[in-house]
TORVEXDO-343888 format. One line per field, with one value per atom (N, C-alpha, C, O): residue number from 1; residue in one letter; chain; atom name; x, y, z. Coordinates in Angstrom, 1 decimal, padded with zeros to 4 digits, m for minus. Layout:
REM TORVEXDO-343888
k <- [NUM:...]
r <- [A:...]
c <- [A:...]
a <- [CA:...]
X <- [X:...]
Y <- [Y:...]
Z <- [Z:...]
***
This chain:
REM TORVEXDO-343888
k <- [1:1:1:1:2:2:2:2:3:3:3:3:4:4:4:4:5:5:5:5:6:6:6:6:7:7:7:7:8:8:8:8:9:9:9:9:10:10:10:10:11:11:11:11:12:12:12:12:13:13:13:13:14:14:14:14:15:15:15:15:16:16:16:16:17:17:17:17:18:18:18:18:19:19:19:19:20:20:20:20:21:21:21:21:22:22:22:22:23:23:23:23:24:24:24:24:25:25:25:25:26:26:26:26:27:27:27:27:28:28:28:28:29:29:29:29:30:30:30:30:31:31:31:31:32:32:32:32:33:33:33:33:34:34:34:34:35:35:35:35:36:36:36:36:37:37:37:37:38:38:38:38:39:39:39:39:40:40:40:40:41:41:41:41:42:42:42:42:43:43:43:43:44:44:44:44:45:45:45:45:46:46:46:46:47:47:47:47:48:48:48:48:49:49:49:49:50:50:50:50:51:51:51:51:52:52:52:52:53:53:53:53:54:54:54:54:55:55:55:55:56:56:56:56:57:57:57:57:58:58:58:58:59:59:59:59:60:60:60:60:61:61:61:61:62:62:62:62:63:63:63:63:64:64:64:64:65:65:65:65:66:66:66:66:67:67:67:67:68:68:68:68:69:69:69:69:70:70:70:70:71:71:71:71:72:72:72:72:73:73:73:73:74:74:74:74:75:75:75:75:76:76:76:76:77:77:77:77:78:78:78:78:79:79:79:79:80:80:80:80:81:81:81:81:82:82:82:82:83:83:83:83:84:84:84:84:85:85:85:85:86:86:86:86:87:87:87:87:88:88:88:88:89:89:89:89:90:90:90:90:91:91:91:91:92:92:92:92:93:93:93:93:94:94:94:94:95:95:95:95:96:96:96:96:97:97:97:97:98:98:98:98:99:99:99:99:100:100:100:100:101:101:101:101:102:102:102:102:103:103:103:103:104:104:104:104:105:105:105:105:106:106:106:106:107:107:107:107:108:108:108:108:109:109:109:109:110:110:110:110:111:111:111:111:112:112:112:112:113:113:113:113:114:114:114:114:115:115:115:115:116:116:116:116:117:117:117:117:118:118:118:118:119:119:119:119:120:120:120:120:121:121:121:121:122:122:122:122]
r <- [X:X:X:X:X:X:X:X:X:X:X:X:X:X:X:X:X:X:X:X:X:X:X:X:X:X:X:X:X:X:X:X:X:X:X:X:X:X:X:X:X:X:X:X:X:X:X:X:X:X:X:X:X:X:X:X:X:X:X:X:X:X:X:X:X:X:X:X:X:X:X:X:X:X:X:X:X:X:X:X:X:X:X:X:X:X:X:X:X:X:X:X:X:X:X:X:X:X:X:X:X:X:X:X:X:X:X:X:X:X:X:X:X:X:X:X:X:X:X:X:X:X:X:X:X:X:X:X:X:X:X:X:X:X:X:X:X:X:X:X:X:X:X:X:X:X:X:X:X:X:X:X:X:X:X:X:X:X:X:X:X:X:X:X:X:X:X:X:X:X:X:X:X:X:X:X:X:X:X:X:X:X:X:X:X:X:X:X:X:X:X:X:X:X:X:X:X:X:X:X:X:X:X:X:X:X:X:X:X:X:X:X:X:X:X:X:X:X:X:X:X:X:X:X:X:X:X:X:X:X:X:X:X:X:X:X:X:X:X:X:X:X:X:X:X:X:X:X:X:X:X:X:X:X:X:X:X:X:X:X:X:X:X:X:X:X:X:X:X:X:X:X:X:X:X:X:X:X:X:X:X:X:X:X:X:X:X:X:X:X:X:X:X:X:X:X:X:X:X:X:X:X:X:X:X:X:X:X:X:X:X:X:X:X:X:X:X:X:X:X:X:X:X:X:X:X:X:X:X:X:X:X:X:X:X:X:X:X:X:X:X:X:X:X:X:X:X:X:X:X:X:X:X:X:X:X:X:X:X:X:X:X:X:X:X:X:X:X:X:X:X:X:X:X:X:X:X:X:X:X:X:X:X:X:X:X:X:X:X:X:X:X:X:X:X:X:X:X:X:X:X:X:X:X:X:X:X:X:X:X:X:X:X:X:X:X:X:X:X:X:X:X:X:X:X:X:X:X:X:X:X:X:X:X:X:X:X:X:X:X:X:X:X:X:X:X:X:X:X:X:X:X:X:X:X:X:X:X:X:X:X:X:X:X:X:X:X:X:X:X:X:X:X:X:X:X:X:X:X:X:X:X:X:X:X:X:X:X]
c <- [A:A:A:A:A:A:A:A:A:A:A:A:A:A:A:A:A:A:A:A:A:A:A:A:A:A:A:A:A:A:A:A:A:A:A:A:A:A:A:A:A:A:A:A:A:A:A:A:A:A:A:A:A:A:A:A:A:A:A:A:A:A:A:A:A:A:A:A:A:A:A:A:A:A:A:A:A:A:A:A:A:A:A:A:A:A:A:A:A:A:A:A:A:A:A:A:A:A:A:A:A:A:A:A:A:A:A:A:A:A:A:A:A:A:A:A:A:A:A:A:A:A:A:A:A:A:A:A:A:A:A:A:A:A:A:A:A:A:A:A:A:A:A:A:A:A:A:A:A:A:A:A:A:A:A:A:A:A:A:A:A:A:A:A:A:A:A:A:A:A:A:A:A:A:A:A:A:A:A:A:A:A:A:A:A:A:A:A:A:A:A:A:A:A:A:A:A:A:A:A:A:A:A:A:A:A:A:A:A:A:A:A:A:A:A:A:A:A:A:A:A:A:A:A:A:A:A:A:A:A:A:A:A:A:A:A:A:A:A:A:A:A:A:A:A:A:A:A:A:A:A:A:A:A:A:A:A:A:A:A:A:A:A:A:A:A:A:A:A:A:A:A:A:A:A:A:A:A:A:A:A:A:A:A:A:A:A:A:A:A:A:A:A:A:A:A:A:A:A:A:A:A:A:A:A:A:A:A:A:A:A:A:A:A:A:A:A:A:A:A:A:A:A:A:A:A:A:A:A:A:A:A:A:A:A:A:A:A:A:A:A:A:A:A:A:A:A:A:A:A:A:A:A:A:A:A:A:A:A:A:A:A:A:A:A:A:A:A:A:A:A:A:A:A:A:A:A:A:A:A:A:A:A:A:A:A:A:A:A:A:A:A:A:A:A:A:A:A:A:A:A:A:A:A:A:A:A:A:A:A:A:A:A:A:A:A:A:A:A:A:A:A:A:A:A:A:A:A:A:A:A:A:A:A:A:A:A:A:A:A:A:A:A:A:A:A:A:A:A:A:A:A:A:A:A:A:A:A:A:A:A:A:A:A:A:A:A:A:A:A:A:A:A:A:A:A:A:A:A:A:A:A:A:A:A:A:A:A]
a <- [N:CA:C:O:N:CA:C:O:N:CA:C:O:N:CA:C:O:N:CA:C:O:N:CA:C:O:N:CA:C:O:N:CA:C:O:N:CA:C:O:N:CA:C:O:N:CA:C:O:N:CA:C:O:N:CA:C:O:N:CA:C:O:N:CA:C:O:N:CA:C:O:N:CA:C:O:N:CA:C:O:N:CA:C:O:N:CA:C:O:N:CA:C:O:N:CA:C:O:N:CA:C:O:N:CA:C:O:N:CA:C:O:N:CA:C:O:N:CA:C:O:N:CA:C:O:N:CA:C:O:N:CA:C:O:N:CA:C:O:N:CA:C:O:N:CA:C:O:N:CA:C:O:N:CA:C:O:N:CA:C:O:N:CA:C:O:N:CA:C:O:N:CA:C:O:N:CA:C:O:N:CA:C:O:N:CA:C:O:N:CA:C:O:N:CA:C:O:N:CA:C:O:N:CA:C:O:N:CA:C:O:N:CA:C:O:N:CA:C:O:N:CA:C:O:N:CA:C:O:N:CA:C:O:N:CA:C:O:N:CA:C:O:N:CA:C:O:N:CA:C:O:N:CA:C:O:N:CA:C:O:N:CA:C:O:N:CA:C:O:N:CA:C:O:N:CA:C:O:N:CA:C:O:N:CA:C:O:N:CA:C:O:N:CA:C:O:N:CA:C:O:N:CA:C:O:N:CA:C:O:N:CA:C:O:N:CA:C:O:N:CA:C:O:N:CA:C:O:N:CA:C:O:N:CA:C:O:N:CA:C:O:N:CA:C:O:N:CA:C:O:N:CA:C:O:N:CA:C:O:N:CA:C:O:N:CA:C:O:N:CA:C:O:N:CA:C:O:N:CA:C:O:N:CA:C:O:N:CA:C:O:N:CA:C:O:N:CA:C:O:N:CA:C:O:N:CA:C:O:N:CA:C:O:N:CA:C:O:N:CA:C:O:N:CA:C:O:N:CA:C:O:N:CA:C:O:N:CA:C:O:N:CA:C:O:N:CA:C:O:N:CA:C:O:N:CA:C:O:N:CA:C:O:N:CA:C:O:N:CA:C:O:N:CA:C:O:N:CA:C:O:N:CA:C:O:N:CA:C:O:N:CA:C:O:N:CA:C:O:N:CA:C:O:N:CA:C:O:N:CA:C:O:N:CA:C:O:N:CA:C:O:N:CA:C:O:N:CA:C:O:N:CA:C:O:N:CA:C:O:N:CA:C:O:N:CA:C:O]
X <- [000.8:000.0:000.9:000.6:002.1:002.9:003.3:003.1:003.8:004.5:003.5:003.7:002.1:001.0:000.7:000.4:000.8:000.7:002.1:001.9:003.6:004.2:004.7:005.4:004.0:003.9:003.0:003.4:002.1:000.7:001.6:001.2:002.3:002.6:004.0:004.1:004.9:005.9:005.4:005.7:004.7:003.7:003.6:004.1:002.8:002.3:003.3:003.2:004.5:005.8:006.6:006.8:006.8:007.0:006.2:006.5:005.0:004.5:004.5:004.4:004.7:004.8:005.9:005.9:007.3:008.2:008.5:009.2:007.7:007.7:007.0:007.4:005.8:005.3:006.1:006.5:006.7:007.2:008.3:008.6:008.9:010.3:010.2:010.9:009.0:008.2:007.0:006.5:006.9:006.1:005.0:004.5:004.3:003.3:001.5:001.4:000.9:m000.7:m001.7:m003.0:m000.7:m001.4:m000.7:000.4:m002.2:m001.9:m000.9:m001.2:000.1:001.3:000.4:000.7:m000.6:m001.2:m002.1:m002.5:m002.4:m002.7:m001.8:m001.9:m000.7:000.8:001.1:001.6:001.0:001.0:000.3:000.6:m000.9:m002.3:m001.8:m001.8:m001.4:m001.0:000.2:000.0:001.3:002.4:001.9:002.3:000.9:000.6:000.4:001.1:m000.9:m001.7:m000.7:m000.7:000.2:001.2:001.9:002.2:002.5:003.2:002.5:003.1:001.5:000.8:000.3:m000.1:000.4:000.0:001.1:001.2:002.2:003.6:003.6:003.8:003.3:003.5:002.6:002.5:001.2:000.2:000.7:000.3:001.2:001.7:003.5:004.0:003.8:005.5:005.1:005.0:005.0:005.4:003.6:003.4:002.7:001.4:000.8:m000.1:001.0:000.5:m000.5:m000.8:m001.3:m002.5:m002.0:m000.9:m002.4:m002.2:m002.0:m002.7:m000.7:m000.1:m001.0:m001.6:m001.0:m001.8:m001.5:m002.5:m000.5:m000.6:m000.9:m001.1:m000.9:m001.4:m003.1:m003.9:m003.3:m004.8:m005.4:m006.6:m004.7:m005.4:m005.6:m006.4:m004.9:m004.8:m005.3:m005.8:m005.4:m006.0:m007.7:m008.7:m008.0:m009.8:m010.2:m011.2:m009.0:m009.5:m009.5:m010.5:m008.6:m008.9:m010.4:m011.2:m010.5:m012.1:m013.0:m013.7:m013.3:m014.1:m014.2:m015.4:m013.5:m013.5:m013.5:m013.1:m013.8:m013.3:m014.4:m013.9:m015.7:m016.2:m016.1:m017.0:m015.3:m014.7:m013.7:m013.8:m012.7:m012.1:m012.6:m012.0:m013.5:m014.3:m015.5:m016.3:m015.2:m015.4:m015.1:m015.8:m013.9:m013.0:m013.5:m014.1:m013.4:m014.0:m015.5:m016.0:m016.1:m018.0:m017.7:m018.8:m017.0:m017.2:m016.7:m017.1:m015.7:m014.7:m015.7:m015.7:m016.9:m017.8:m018.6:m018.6:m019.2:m020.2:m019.3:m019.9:m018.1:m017.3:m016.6:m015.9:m016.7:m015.7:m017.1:m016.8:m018.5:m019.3:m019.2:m019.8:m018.0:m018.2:m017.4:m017.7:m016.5:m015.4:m016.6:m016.3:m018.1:m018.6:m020.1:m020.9:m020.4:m021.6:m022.2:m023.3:m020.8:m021.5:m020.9:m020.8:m020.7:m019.9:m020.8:m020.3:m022.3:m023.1:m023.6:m023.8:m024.1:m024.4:m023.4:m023.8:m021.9:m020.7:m020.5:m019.8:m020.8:m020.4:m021.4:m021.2:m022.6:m023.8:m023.4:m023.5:m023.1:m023.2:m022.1:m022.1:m020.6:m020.1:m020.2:m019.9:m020.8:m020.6:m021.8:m021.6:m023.1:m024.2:m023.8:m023.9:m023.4:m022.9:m022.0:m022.2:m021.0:m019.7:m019.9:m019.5:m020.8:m021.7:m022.1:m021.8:m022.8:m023.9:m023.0:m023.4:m021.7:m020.7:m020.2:m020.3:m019.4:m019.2:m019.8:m019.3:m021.1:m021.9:m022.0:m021.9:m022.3:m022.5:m021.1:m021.0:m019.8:m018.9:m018.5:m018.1:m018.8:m019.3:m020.0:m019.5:m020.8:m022.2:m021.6:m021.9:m020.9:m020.5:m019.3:m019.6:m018.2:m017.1:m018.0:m018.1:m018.6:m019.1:m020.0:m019.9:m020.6:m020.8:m020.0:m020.3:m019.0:m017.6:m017.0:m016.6:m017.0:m015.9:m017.0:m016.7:m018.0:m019.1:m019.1:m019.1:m019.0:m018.8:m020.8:m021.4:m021.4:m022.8:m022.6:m021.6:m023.8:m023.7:m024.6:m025.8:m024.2:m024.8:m026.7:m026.8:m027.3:m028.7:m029.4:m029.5:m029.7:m029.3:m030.8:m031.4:m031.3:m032.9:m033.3:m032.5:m034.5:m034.5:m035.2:m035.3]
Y <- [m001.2:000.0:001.3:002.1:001.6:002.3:002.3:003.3:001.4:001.5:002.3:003.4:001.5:002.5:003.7:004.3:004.7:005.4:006.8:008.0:006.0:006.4:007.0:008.0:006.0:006.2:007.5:008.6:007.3:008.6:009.6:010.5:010.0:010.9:011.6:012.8:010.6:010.5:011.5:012.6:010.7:011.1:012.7:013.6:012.7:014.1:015.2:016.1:014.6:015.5:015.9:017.0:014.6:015.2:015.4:014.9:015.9:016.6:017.9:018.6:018.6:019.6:019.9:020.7:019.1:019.9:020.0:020.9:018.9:019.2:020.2:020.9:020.8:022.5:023.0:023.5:023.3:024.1:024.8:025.9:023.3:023.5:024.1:025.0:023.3:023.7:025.0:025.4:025.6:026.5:026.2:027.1:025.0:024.4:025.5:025.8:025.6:026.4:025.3:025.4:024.0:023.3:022.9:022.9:022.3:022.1:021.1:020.1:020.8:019.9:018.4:017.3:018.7:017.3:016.4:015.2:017.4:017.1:016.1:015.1:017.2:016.7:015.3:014.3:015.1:014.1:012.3:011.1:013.1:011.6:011.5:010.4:012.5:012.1:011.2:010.0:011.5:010.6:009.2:008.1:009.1:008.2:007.0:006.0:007.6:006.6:006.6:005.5:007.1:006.8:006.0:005.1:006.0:004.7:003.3:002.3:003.4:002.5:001.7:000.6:002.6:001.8:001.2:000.2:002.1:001.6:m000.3:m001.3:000.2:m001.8:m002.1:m003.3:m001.3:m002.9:m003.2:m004.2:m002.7:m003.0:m003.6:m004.3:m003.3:m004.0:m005.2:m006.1:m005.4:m006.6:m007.5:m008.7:m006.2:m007.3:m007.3:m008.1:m006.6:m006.1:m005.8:m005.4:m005.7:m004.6:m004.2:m004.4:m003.1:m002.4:m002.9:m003.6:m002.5:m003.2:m002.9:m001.9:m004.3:m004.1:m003.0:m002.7:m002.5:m001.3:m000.3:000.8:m000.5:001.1:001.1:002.0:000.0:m000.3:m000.2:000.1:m000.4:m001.0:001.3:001.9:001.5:003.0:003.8:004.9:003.4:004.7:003.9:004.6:002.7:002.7:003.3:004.0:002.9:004.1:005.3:005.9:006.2:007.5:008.0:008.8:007.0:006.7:006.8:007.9:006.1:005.3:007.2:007.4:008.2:009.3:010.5:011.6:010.2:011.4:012.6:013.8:012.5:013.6:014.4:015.2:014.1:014.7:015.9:017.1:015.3:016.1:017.6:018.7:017.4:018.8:019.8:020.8:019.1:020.2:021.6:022.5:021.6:022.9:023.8:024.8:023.5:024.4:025.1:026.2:023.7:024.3:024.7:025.3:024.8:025.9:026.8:027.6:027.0:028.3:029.4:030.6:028.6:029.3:030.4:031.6:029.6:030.0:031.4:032.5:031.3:032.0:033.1:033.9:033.1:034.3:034.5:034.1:035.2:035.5:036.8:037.1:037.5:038.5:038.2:038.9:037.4:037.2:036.5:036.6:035.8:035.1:035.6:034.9:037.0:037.8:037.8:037.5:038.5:038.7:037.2:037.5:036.3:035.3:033.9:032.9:033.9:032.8:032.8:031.6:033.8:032.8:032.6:031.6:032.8:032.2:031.2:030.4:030.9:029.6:028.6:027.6:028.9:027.9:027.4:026.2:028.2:027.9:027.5:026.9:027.3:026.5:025.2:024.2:025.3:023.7:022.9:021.7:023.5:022.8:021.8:020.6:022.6:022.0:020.8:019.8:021.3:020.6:019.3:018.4:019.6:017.9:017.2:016.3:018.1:016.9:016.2:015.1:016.8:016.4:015.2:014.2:015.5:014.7:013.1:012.1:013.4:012.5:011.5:010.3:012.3:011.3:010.8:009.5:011.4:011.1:009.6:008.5:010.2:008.6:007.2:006.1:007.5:006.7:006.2:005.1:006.8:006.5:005.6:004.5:005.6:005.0:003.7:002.7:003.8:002.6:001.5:000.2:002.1:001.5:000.6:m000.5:001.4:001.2:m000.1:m001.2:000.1:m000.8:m002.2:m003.3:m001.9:m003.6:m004.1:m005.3:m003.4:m003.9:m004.0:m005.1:m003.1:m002.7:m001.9:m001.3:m002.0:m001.0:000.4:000.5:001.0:002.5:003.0:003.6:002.8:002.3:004.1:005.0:004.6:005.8:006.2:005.2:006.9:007.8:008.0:008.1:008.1:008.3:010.0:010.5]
Z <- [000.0:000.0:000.0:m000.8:001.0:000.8:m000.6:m001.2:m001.3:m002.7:m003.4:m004.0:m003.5:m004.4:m004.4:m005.4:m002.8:m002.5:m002.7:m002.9:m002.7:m003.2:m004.5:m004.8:m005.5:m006.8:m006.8:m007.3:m006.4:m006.9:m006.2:m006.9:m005.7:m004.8:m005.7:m006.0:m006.1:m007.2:m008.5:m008.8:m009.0:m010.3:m010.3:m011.1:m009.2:m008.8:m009.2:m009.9:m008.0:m007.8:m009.6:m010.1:m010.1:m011.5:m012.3:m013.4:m012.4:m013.1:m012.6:m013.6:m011.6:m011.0:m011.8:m012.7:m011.2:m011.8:m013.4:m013.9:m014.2:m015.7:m015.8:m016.8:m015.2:m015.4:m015.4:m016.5:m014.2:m014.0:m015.1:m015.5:m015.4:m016.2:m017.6:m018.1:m018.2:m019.2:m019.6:m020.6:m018.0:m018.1:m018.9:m019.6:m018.8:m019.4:m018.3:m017.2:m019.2:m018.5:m018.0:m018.0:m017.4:m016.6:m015.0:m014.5:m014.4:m013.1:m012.9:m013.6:m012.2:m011.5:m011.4:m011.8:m011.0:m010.8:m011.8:m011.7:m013.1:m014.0:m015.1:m015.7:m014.8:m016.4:m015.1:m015.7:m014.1:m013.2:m013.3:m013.2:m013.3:m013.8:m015.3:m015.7:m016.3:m017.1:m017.0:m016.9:m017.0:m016.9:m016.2:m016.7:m014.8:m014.7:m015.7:m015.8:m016.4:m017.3:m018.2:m018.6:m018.7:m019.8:m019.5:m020.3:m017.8:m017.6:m017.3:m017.1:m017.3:m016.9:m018.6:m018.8:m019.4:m020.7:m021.3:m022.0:m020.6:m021.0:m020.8:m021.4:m019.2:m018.9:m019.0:m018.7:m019.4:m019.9:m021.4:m021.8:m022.0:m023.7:m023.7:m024.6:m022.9:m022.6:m021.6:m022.5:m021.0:m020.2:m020.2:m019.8:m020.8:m020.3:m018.8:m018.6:m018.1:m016.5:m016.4:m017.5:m015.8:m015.2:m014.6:m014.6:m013.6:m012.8:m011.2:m010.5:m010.9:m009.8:m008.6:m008.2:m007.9:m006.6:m005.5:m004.9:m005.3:m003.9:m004.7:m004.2:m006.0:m006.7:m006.8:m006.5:m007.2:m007.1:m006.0:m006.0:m005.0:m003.3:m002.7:m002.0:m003.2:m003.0:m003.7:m003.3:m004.8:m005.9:m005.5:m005.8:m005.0:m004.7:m003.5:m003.3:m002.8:m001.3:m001.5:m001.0:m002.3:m002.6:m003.2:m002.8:m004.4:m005.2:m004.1:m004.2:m003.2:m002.4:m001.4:m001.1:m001.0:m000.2:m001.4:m001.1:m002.7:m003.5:m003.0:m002.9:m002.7:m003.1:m001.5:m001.2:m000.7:000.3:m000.4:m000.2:m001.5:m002.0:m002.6:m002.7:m002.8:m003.4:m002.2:m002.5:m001.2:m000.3:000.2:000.7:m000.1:000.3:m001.1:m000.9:m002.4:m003.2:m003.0:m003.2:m002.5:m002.4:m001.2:m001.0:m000.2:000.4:000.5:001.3:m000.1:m000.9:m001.2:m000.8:m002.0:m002.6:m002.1:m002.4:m000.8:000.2:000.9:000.9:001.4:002.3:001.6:002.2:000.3:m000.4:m001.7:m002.8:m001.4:m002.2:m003.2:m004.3:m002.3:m003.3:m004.7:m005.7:m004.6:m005.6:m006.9:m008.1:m006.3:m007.5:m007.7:m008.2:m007.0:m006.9:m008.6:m009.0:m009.4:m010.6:m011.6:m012.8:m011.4:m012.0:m012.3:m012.9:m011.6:m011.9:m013.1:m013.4:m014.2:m015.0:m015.6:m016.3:m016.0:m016.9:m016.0:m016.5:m014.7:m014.3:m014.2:m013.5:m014.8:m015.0:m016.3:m016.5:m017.1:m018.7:m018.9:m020.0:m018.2:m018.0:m017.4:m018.0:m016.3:m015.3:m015.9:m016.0:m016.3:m017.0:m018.0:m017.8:m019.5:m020.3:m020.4:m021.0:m019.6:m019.1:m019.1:m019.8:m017.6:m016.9:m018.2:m018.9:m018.3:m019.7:m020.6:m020.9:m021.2:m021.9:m021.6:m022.3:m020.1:m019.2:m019.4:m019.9:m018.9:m018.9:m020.1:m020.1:m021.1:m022.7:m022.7:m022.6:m022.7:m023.1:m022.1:m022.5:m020.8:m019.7:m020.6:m020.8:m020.8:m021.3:m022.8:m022.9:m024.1:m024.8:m024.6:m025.0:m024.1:m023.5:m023.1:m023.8:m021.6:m021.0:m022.3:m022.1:m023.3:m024.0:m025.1:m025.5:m025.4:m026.3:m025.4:m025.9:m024.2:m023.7:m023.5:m023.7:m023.1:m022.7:m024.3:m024.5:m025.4:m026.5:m026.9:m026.8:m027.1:m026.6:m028.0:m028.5:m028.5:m029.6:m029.6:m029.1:m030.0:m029.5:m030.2:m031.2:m029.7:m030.5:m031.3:m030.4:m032.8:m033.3:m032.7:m032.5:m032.4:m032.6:m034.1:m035.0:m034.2:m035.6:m035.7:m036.8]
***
């Protein structure tokens, strides 16, 4: 569990510092989960692996507490009103859309991968 935990933590750290170095207009933890899944395709296509067990045993317990993660923003929200007084509808017509995107893009995939064929409307 330490080792899985280590890794995510690793990951993290160099993507931060590939921003940095790069001056890339993304977050450290982003160029991070990237490098992740890149190394992780690396050894499911080189050696044939899935995903190693303390990395798995770790990245479910994080899954399993994620929407704890997003607390400090919603209430960011509540506690600093003036900063988003005039900023709701550009952030409705953002986060609205977004979701729904989200969503199909969800629901498309889940379909692609059960091997399900996508049924058209007429």
């Amino acid at each position: 569990m330490l080792a899985g935990f280590l890794t995510l933590v690793l990951c993290q750290f160099a993507g931060e510092v590939l921003v940095t170095w790069l001056g890339w207009p993304v977050p450290g933890p982003v160029a991070g989960m990237l490098l992740l899944f890149v190394l992780l395709l690396l050894r499911g296509l080189v050696a044939g692996h899935s995903v190693p067990a303390p990395l798995e045993q770790v990245s479910g317990g994080l899954i399993q507490y994620l929407s704890l993660f997003f607390l400090p923003a919603g209430i960011g929200i509540f506690f600093l009103p003036d900063g988003f007084a005039g900023q709701w509808l550009p952030l409705a017509l953002v986060i609205v859309p977004g979701t729904l995107l989200a969503l199909l893009a969800t629901a498309l995939l889940l379909q692609a991968m059960l091997g399900k064929p996508v049924k058209k409307r007429a």
